[in-house]
N, CA, C and O atoms as a printed pandas DataFrame, in Angstrom:
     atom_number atom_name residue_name chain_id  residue_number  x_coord  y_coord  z_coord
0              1         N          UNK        A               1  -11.308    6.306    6.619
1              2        CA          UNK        A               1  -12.314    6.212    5.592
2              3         C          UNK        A               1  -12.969    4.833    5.602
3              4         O          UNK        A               1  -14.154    4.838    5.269
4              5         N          UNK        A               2  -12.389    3.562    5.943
5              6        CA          UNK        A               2  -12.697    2.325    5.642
6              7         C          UNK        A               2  -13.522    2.037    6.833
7              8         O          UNK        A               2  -14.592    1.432    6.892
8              9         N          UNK        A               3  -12.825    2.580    7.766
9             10        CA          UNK        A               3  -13.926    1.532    9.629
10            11         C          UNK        A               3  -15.118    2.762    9.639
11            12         O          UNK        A               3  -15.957    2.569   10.519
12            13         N          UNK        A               4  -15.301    3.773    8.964
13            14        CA          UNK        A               4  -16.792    4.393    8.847
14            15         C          UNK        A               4  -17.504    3.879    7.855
15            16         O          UNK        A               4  -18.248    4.655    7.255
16            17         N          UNK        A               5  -17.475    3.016    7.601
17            18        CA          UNK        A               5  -18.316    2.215    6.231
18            19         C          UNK        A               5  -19.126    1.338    6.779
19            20         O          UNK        A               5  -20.350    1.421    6.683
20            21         N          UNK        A               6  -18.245    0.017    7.673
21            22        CA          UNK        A               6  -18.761   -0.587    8.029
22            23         C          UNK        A               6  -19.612   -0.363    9.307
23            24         O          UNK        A               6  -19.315    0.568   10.054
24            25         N          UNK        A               7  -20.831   -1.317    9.635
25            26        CA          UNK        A               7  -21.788   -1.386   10.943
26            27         C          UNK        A               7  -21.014   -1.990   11.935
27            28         O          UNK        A               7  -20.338   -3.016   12.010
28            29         N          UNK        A               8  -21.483   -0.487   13.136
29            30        CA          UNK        A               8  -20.377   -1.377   14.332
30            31         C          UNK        A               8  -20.455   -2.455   14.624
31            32         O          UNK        A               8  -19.644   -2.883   15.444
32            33         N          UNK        A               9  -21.429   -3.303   14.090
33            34        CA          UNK        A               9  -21.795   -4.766   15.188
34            35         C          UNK        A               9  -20.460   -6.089   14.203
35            36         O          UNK        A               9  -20.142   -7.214   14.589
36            37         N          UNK        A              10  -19.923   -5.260   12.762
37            38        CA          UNK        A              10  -19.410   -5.980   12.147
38            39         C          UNK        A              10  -17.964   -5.263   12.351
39            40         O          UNK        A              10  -16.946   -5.923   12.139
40            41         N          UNK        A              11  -17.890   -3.994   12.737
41            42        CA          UNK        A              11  -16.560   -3.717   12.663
42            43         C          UNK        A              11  -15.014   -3.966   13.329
43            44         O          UNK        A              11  -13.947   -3.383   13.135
44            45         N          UNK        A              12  -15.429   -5.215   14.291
45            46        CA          UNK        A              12  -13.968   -5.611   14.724
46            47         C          UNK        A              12  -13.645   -6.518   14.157
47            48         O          UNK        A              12  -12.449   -6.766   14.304
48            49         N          UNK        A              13  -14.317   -7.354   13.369
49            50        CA          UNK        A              13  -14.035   -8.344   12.655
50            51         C          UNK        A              13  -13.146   -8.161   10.922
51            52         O          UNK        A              13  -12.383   -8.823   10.218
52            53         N          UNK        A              14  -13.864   -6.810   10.890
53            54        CA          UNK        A              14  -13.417   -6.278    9.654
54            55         C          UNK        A              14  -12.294   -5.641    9.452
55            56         O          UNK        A              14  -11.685   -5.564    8.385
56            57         N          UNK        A              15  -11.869   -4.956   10.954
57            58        CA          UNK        A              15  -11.096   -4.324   11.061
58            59         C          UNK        A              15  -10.114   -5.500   11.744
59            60         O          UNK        A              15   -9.178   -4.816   12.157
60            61         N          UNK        A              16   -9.840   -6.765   12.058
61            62        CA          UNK        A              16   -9.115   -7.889   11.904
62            63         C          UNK        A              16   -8.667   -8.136   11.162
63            64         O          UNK        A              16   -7.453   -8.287   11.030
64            65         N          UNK        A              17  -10.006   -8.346    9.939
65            66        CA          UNK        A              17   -9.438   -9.061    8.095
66            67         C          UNK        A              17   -8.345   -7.705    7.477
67            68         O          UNK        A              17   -7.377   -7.692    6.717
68            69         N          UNK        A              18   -9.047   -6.706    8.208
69            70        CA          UNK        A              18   -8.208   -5.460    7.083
70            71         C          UNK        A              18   -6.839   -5.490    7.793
71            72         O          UNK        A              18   -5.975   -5.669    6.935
72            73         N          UNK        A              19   -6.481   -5.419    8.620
73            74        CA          UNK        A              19   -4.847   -5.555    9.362
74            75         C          UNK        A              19   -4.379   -6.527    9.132
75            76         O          UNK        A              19   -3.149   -6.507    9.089
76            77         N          UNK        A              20   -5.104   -7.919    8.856
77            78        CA          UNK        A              20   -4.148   -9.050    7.931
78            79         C          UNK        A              20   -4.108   -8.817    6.520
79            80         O          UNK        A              20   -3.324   -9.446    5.810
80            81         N          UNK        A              21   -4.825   -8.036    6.103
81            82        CA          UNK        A              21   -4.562   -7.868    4.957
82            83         C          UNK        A              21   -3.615   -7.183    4.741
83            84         O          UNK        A              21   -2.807   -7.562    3.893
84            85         N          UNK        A              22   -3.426   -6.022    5.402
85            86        CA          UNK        A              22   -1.967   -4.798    5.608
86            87         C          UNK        A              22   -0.614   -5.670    5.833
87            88         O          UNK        A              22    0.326   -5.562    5.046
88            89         N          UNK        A              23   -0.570   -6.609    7.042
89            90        CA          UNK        A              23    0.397   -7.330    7.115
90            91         C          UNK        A              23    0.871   -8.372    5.889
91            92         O          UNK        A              23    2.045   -8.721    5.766
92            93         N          UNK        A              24   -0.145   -8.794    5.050
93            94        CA          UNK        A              24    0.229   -9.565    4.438
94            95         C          UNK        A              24    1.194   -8.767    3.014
95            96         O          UNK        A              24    2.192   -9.239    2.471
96            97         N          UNK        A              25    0.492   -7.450    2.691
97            98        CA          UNK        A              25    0.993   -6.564    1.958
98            99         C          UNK        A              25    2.571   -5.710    1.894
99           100         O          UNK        A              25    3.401   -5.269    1.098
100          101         N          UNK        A              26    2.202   -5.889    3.726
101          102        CA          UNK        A              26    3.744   -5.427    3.729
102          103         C          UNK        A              26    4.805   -6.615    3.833
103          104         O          UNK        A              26    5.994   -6.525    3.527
104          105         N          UNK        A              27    4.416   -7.288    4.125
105          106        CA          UNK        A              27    5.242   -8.701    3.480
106          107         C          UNK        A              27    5.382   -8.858    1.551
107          108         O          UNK        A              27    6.369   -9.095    0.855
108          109         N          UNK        A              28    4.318   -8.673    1.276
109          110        CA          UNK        A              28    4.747   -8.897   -0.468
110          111         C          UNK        A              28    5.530   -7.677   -0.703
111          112         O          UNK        A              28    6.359   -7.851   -1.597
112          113         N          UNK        A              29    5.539   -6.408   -0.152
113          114        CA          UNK        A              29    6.162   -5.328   -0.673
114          115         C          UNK        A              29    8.118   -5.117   -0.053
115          116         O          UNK        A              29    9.077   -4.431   -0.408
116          117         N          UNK        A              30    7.853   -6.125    0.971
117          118        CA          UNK        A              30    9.256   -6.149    1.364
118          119         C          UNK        A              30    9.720   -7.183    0.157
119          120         O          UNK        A              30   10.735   -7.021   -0.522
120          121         N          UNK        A              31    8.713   -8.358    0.010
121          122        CA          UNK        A              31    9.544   -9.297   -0.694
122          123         C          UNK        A              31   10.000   -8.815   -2.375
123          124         O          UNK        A              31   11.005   -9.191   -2.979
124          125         N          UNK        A              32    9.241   -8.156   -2.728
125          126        CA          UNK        A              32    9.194   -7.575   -4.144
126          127         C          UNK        A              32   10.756   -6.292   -4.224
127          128         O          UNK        A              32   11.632   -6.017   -5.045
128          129         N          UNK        A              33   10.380   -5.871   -2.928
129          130        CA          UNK        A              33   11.517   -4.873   -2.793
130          131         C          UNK        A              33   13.286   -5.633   -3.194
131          132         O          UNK        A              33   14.243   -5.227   -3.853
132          133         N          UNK        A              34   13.048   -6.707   -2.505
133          134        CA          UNK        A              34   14.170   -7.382   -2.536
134          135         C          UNK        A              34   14.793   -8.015   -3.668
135          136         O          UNK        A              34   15.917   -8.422   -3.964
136          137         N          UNK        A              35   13.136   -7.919   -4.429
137          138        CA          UNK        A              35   13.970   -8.640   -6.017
138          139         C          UNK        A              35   14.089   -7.609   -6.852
139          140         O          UNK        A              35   14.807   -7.749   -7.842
140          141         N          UNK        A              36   13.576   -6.678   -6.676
141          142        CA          UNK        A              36   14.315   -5.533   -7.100
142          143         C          UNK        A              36   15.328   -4.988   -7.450
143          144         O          UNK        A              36   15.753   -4.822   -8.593
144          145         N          UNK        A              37   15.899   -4.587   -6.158
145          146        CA          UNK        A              37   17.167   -3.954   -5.411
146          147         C          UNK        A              37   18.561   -5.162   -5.309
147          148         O          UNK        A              37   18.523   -5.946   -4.361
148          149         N          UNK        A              38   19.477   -5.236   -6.078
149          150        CA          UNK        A              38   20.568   -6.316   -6.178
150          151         C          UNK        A              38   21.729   -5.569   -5.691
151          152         O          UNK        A              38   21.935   -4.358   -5.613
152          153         N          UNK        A              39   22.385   -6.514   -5.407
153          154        CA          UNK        A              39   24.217   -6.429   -5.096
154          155         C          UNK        A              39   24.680   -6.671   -6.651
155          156         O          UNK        A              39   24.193   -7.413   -7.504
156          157         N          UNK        A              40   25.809   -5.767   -6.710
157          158        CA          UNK        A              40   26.497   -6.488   -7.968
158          159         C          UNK        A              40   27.389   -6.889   -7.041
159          160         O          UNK        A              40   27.695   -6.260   -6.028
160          161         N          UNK        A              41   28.113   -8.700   -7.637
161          162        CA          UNK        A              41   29.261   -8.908   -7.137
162          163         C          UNK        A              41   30.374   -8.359   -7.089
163          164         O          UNK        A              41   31.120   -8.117   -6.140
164          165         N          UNK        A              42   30.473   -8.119   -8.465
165          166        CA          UNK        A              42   32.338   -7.379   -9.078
166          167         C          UNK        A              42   32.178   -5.733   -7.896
167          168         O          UNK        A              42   32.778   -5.518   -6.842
168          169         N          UNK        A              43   31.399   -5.057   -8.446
169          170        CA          UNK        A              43   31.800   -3.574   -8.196
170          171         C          UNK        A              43   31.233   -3.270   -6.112
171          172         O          UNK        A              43   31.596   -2.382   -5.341
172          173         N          UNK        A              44   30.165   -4.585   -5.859
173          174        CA          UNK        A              44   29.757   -4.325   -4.475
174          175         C          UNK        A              44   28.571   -3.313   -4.413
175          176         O          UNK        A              44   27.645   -3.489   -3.622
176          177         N          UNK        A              45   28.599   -2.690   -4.912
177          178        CA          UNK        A              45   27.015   -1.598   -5.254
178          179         C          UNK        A              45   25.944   -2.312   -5.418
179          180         O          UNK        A              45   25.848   -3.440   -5.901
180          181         N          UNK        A              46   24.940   -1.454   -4.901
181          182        CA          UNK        A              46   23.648   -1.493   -4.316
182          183         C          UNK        A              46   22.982   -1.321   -6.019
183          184         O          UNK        A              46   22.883   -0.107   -6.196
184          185         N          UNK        A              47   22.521   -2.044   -7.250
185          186        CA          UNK        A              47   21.717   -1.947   -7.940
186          187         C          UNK        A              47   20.002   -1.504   -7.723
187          188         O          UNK        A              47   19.289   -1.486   -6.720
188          189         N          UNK        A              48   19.772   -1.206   -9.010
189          190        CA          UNK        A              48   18.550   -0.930   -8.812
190          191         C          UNK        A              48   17.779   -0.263   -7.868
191          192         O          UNK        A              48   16.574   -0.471   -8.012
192          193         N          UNK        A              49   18.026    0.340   -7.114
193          194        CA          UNK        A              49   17.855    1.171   -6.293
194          195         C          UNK        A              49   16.793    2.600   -6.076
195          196         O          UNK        A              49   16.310    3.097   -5.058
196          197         N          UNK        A              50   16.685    3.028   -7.760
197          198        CA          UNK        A              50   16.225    4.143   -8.053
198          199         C          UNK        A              50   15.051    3.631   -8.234
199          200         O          UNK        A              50   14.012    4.230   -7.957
200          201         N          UNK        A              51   15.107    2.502   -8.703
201          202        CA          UNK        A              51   13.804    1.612   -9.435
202          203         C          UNK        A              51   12.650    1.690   -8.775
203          204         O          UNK        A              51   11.534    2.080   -9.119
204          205         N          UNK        A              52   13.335    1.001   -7.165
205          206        CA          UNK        A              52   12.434    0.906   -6.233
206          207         C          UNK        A              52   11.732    2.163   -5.514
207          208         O          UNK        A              52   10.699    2.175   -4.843
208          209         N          UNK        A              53   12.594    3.210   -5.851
209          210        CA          UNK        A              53   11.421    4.898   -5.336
210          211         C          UNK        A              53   10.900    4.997   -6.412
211          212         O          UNK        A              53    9.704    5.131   -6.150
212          213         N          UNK        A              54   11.066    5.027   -7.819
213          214        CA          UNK        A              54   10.272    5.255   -8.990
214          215         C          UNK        A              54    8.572    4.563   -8.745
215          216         O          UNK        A              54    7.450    5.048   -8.892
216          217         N          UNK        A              55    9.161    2.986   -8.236
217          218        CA          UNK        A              55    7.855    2.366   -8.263
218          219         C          UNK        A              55    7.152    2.471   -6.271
219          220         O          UNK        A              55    6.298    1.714   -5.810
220          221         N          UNK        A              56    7.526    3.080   -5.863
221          222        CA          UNK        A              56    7.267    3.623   -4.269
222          223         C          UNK        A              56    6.187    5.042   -4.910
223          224         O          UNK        A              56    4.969    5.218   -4.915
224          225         N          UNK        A              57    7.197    5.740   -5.330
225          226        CA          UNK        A              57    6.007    7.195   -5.898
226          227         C          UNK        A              57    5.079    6.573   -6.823
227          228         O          UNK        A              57    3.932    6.969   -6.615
228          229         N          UNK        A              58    5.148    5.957   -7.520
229          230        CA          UNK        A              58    3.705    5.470   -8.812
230          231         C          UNK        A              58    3.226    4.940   -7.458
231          232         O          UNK        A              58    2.707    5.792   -6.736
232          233         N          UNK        A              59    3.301    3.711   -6.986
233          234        CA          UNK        A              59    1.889    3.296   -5.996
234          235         C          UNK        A              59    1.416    4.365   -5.078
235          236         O          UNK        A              59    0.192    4.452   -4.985
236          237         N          UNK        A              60    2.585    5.727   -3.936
237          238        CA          UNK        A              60    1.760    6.550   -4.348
238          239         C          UNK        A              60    0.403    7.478   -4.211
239          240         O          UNK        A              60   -0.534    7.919   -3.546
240          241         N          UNK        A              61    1.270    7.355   -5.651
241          242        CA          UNK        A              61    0.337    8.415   -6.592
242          243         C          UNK        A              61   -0.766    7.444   -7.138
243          244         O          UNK        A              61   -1.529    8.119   -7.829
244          245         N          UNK        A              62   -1.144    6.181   -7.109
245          246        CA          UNK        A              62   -2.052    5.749   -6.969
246          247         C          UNK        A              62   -2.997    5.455   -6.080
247          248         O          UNK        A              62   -4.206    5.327   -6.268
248          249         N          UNK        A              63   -2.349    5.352   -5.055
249          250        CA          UNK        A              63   -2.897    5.699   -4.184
250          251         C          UNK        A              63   -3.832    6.516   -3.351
251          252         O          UNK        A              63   -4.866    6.273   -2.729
252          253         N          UNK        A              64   -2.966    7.759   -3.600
253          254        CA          UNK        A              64   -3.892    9.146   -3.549
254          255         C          UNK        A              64   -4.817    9.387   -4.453
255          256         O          UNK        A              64   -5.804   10.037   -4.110
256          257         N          UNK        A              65   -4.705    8.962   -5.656
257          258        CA          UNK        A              65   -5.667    9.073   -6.652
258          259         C          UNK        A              65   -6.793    8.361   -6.436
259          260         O          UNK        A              65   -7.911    8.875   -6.408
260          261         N          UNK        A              66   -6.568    7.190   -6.278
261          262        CA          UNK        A              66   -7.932    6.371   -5.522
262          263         C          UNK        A              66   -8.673    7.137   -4.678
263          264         O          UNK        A              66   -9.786    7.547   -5.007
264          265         N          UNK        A              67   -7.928    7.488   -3.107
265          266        CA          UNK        A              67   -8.734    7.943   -1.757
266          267         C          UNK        A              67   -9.375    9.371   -2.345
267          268         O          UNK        A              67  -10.412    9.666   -1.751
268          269         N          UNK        A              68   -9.006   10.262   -3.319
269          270        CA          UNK        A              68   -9.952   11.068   -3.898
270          271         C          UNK        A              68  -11.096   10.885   -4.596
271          272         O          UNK        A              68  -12.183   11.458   -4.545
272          273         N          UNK        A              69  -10.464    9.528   -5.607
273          274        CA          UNK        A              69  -11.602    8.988   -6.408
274          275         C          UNK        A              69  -12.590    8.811   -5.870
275          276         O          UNK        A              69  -13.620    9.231   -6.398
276          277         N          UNK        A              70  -12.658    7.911   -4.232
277          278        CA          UNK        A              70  -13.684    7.281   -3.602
278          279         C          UNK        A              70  -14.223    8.383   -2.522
279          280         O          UNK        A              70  -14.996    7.752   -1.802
280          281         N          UNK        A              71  -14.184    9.383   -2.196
281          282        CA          UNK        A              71  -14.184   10.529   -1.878
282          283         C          UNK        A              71  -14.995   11.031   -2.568
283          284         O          UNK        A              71  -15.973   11.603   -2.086
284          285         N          UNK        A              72  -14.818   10.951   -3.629
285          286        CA          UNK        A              72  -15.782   11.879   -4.418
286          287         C          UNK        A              72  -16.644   10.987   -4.862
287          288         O          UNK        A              72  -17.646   11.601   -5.230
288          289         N          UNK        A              73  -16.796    9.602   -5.051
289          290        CA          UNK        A              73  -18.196    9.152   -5.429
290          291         C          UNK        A              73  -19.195    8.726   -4.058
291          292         O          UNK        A              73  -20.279    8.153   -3.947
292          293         N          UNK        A              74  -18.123    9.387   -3.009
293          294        CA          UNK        A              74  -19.087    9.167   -1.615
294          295         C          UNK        A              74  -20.075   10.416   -1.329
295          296         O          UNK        A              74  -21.027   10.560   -0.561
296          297         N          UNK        A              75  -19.625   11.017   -2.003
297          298        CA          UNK        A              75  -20.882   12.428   -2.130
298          299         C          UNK        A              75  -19.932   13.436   -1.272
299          300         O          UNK        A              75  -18.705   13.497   -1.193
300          301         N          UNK        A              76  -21.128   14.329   -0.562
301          302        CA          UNK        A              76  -20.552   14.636    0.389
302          303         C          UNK        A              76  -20.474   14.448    1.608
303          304         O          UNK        A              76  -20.198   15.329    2.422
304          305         N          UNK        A              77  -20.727   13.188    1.888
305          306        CA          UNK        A              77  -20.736   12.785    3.658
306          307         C          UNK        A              77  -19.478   13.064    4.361
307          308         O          UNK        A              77  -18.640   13.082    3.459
308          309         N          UNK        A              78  -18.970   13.260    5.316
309          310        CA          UNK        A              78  -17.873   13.004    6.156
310          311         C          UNK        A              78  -17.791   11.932    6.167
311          312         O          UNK        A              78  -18.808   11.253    6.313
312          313         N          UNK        A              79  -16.331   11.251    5.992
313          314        CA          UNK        A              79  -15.596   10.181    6.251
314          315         C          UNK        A              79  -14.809   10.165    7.437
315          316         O          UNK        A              79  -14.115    9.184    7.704
């Protein structure tokens, strides 16, 4: 949906910024993951755990909600 937007004469550049942008994301989402998800000392179990699919399905489901959203205010062109 995103590299048909842009003009080819701009699209390797864009499609550069957008893959550092992905990388940089999956770096905050590992790091976020981690403060999440704890060890307890005493018992050795994996805390918080559930937390982190609870908030995996909300982004998602935001997600998908967006790429429809923008979908539909693109008319009907092919993407």
């Amino acid at each position: 949906m995103i590299s048909n937007i842009i003009e080819p004469q701009y699209r390797g550049s864009f499609m550069s910024l957008n893959s550092s942008l992905q990388q940089l994301f999956v770096g905050s989402a590992s790091f976020i993951a981690g403060l999440i998800v704890t060890n307890d000392a005493i018992t050795k179990k994996i805390d918080h755990y559930n937390w982190l699919g609870y908030f995996s399905i909300s982004v998602l489901a935001f997600c998908v909600f967006m790429a429809y959203y923008l979908k539909r205010c693109m008319g009907d062109e092919e993407l």
